[in-house]
DOSEVO-857414 format. One line per 10 residues: their letters; for each residue z, y, x of C-alpha. Coordinates in steps of 0.1 Angstrom, whole numbers, plus 5000, padded with zeros to 4 digits. Last residue first. Example, Ala and Ser with C-alpha at 12.3 -4.5 7.8 and 13.67 -1.06 7.14 Angstrom:
SA> 5071,4989,5137  5078,4955,5123
This chain:
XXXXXXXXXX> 8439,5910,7903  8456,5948,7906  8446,5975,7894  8437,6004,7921  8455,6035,7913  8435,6069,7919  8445,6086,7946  8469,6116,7948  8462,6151,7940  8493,6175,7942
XXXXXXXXXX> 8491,6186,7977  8458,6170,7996  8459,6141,8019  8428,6132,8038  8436,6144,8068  8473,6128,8070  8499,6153,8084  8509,6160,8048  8525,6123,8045  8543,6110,8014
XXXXXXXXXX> 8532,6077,8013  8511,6069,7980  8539,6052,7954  8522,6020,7940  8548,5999,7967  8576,6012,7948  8567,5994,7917  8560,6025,7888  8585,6039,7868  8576,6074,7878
XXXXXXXXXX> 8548,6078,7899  8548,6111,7926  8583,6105,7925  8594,6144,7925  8604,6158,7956  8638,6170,7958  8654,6206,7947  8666,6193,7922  8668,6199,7878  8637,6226,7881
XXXXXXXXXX> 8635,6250,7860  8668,6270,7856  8661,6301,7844  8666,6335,7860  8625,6340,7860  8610,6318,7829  8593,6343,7814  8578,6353,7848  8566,6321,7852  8543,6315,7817
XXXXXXXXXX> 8530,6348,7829  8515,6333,7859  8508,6302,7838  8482,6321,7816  8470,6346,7846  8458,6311,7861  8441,6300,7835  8422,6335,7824  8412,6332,7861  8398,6295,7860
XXXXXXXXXX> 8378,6306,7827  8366,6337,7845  8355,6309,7871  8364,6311,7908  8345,6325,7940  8369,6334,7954  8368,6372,7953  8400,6380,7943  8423,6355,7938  8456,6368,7945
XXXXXXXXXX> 8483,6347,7930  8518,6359,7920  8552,6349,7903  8551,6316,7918  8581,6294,7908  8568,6274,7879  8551,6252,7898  8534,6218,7883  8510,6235,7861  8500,6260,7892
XXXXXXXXXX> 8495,6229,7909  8468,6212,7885  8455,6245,7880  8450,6248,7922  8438,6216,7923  8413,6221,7896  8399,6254,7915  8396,6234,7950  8375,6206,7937  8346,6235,7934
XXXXXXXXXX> 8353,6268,7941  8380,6285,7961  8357,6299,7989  8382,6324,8007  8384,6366,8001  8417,6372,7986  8437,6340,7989  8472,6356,7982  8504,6334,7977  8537,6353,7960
XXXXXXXXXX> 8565,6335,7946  8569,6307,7974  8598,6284,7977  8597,6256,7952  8565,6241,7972  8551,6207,7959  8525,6220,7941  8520,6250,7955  8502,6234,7988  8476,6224,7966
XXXXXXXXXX> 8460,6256,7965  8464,6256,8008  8449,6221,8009  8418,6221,7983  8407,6255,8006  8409,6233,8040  8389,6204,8019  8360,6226,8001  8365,6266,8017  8392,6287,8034
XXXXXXXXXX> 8378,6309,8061  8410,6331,8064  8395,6356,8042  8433,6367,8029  8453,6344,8041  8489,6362,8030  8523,6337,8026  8549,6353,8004  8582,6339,7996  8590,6324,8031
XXXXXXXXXX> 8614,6306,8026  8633,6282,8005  8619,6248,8000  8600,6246,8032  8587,6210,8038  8555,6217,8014  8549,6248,8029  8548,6233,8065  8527,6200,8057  8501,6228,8037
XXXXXXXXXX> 8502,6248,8066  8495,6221,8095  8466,6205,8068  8451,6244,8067  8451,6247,8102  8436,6212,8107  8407,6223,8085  8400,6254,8104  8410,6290,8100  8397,6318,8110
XXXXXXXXXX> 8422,6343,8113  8419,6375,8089  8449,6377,8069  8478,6355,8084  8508,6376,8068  8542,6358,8065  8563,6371,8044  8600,6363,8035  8620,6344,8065  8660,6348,8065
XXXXXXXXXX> 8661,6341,8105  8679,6315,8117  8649,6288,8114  8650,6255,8092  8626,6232,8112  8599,6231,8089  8593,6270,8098  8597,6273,8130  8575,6240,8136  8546,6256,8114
XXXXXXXXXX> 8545,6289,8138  8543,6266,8165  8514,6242,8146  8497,6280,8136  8492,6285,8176  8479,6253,8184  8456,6250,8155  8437,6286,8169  8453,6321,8176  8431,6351,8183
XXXXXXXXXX> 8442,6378,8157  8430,6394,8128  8464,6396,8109  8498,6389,8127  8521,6405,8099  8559,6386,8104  8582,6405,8076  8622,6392,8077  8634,6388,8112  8675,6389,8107
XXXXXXXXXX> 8685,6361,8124  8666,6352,8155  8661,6316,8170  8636,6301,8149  8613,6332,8146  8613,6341,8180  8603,6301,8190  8574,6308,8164  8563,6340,8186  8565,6320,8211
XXXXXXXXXX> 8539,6299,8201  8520,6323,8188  8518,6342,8222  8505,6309,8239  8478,6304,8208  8460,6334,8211  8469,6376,8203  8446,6393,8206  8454,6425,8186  8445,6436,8148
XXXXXXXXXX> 8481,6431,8132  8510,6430,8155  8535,6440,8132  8573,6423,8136  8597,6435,8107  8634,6430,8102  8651,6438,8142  8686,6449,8137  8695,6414,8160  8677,6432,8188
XXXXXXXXXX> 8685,6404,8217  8652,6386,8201  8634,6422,8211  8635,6415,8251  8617,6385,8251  8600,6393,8220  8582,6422,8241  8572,6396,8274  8562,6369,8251  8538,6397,8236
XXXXXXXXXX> 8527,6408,8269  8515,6375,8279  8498,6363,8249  8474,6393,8250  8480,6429,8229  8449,6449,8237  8457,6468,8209  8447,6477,8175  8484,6473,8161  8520,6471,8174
XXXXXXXXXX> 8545,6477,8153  8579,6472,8155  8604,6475,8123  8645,6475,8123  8655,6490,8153  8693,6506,8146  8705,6500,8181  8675,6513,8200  8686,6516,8237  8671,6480,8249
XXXXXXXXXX> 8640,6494,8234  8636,6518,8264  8637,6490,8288  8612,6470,8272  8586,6505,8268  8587,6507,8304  8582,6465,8307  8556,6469,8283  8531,6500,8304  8539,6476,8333
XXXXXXXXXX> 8527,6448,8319  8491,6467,8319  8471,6485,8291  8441,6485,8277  8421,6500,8253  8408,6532,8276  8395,6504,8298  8366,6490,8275  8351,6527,8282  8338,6553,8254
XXXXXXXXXX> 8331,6590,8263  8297,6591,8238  8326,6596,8209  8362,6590,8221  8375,6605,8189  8409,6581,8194  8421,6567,8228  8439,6533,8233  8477,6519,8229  8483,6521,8196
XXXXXXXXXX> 8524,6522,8187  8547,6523,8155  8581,6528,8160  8608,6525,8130  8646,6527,8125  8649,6554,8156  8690,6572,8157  8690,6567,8192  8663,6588,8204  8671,6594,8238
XXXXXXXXXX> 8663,6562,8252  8629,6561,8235  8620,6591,8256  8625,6583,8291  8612,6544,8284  8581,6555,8273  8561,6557,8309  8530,6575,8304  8500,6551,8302  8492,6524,8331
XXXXXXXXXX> 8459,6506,8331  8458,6495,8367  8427,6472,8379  8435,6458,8415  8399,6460,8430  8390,6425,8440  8389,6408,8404  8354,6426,8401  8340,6405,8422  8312,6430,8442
XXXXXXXXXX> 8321,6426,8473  8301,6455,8494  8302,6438,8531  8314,6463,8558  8291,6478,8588  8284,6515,8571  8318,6518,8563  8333,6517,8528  8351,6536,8505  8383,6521,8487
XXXXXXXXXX> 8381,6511,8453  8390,6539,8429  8423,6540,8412  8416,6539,8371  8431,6572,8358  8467,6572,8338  8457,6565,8300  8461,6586,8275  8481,6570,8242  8472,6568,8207
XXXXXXXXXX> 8482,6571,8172  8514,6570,8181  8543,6569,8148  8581,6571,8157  8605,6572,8126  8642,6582,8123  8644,6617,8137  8669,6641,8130  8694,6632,8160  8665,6627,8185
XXXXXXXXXX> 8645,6660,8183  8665,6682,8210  8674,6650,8232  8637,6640,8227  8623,6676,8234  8645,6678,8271  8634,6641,8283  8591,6654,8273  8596,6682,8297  8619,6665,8324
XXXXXXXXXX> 8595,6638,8327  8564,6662,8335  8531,6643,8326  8504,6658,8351  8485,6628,8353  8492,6614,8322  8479,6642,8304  8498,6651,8268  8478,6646,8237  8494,6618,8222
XXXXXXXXXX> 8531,6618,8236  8530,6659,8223  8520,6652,8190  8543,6627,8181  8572,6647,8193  8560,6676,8173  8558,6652,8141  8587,6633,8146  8603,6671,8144  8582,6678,8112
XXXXXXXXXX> 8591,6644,8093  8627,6654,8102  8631,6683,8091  8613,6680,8054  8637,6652,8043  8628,6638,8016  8585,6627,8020  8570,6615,7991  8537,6626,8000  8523,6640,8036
XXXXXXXXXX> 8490,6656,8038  8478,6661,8074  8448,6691,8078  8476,6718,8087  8498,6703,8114  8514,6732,8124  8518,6755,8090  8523,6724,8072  8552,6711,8089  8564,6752,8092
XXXXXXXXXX> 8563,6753,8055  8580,6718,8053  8609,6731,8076  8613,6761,8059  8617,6749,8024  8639,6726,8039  8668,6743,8047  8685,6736,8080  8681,6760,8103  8705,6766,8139
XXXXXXXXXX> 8703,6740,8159  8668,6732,8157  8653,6763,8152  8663,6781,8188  8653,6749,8208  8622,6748,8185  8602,6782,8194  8599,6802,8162  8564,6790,8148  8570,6793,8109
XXXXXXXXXX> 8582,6825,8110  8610,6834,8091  8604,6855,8054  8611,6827,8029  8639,6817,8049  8655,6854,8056  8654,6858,8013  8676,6822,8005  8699,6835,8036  8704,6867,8019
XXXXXXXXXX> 8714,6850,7991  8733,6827,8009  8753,6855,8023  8756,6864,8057  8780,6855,8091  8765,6822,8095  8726,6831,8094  8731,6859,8116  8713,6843,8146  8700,6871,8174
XXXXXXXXXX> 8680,6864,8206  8658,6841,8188  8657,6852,8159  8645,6881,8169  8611,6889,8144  8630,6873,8112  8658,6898,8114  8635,6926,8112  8620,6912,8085  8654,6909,8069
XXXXXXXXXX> 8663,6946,8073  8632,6956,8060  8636,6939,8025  8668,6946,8021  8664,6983,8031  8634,6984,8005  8653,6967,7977  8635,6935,7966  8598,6937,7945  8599,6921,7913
XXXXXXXXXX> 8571,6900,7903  8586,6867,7912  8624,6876,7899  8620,6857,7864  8609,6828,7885  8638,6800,7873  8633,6809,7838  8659,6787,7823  8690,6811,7823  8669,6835,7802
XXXXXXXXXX> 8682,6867,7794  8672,6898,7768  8672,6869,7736  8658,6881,7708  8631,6859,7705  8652,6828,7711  8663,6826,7668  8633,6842,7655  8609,6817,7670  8587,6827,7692
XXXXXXXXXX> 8603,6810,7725  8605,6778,7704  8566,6777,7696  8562,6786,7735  8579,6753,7744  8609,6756,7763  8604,6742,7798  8623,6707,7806  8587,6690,7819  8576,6718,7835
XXXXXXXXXX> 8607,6721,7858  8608,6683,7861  8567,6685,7874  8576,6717,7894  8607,6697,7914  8636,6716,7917  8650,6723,7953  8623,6749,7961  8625,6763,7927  8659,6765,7926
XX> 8662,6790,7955  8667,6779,7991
């Protein structure tokens, strides 16, 4: 297309010639002006042209003369295609972007898309997205929805459902007049199937990202428990089409009936993924038996970077498997861990603070935002950064910090000059507290590329002292806190 397509308006604006400079006697004179990207706005193209072009426009799908013609006269047919020509005849053929974001917005009018690059295939996702979402399970055609993926799948790269239909419940059988009603509901085999995705994800070979919500949207008066579920058999489809995905790097699954069951069932299958960097399964139900296994996922693969299991089910159990990976030196190069909006228990905060203070490397971020945290379980996770070299990030958005727990966490920000970031937001803390803590925050970030600590070992928690004053070093221990250590008892 023309420059002013390809050109930014905020860079065109920003290089314009001021209006003092056009006046001035020197530019005045000029007849031609190389920067004025829009001097042919107002002018009105030859009539034949013009004609000839629109005519074009009309049968472009019978005739394609955009490789025997000039780019000029490509850069005119572009402005003037339709934006709904019927995709197996676009696809192939057009390539500019101007058109592809005109027809994005001419379809999908109320979405507003920002920092998007490549116009084609954020509109083609778009279709394909569109069509999964709204189509009827019971009358899905196969061969429909097979034929758009192999048309969309080389310019695609992201996969983004904001909900799935669900197949209809199978009614119970109907009885005779001389039959007992049983009214257990576990008696009528409960099916919850959505359209199989395997067909489609194996076509789309080029996918980075897939983002899934199993349940209905705009439900309104209409609403049933069962339009949020889904069965094993909905994750075995989806399974077998992941097997195809070579380049998988992020998963998502979120505000889903995701149990323990299908979750150990979908890491199953995406451990063999060694593309896989980010697992999502924020806002699902997930409980301790999926958490464990999500921690044996975590330990064995080797590229897993991002693990986001916010507002979940999970208790101590399920934290102690995550813990386990972690102190155990896992595979995989670790670097957030998101926990935001679990409740959280006392034990759970003495299984993360033992963790932390074992890992010396990763993760760098840890997220428990309003996790519960509050007197001895909010003590532990501020401490934890005492003794922890490996964190530079640790938000607490949302927990009960005051009290005991806003000296322990000076005390440890003192001691750690490794943490670049600490959300505090409401904690419940001191303005005093907060100046503190943006004082050694920025105390760190001076210090980044320095050397700051002379080993990587625990410091003696007394130096030259008897070794028998030394506390045991033991997380596991209910009373023990990270960086606060009893007071010594004189001898007699």
């Amino acid at each position: 297309m023309k420059i002013p397509y390809v050109v930014s308006s905020n860079t065109r604006k920003a290089y314009s010639t001021s209006e003092l400079m056009k006046a001035s006697p020197g530019e005045a004179s000029r007849k031609i002006n190389a920067e004025d990207f829009e001097w042919d706005d107002e002018l009105t193209p030859a009539p034949l042209t013009y004609f000839a072009a629109l005519a074009l426009s009309r049968i472009f799908h019978r005739l394609n003369p955009l490789r025997k013609i000039l780019q000029k006269d490509i850069d005119m047919l572009m402005d003037l295609y339709p934006a709904d020509i019927p995709l197996k005849f676009s696809v192939p053929c057009i390539k500019d972007e101007q058109y592809w974001k005109r027809s994005f917005y001419s379809k999908f009018p109320s979405r507003k898309e920002m920092g998007v690059s490549y116009w084609k295939g954020k509109f083609l996702s778009a279709c394909l997205q569109d069509y999964l979402e709204n189509v009827k399970p019971d009358i899905f055609i196969e061969e429909d929805a097979i034929e758009l993926a192999k048309l969309v799948s080389p310019y695609i790269f992201e996969l983004g459902l904001n909900q799935l239909q669900m197949v209809r419940q199978p009614t119970p059988p109907v009885l005779s007049e001389d039959a007992v009603e049983d009214a257990c509901i576990y008696s009528v085999p409960k099916v919850y199937d959505h359209i199989p995705l395997e067909p489609v994800l194996v076509r789309l070979f080029n996918l980075n990202e897939i983002s899934l919500i199993f349940g209905i949207n705009n439900l309104q008066d209409g609403y049933l428990m069962r339009y949020f579920e889904f069965s094993l058999a909905d994750c075995e489809s989806l399974c077998r089409g992941l097997e195809y995905l070579q380049h998988l790097r992020i998963f998502r699954i979120n505000r889903s009936n995701l149990d323990c069951s299908k979750v150990k069932l979908i890491l199953q299958n995406l451990v063999k993924r060694e593309s896989i960097e980010e697992l999502d399964f924020n806002h699902c139900k997930i409980g301790d038996y999926g958490m464990k296994a999500l921690g044996g996922f975590i330990f064995i693969h080797k590229n897993v970077k991002r693990i986001r299991i916010a507002n979940n089910r999970f208790k101590e159990v399920g934290v102690q498997g995550i813990a386990y990976a972690l102190q155990m030196k896992p595979a995989a190069p670790i670097e957030l861990l998101d926990f935001s909006l679990n409740p959280m228990s006392l034990e759970c905060a003495t299984i993360f603070a033992a963790a932390f203070v074992r890992c010396k490397e990763k993760p760098q971020t840890l997220i428990v935002n309003s996790c519960g945290f509050h007197g001895a379980s909010a003590e532990k996770m501020a401490g934890l950064l005492s003794l922890n070299r490996g964190l530079t990030r640790l938000d607490m958005a949302a927990n009960n910090l005051s009290g005991e727990a806003e000296k322990t966490l000076i005390q440890a920000l003192e001691q750690n000059k490794r943490v670049l970031r600490v959300d505090l937001r409401s904690t419940h803390i001191s303005e005093e507290t907060q100046a503190k803590v943006n004082e050694l925050l920025e105390r760190n970030k001076k210090l980044v590329g320095q050397e700051t600590e002379p080993s990587e070992e625990i410091p003696p928690l007394y130096l030259n002292e008897p070794e028998y004053l030394i506390w045991e070093y033991n997380p596991n221990n209910p009373d023990y806190i990270p960086g606060r250590y009893p007071e010594r008892i004189p001898e007699v």
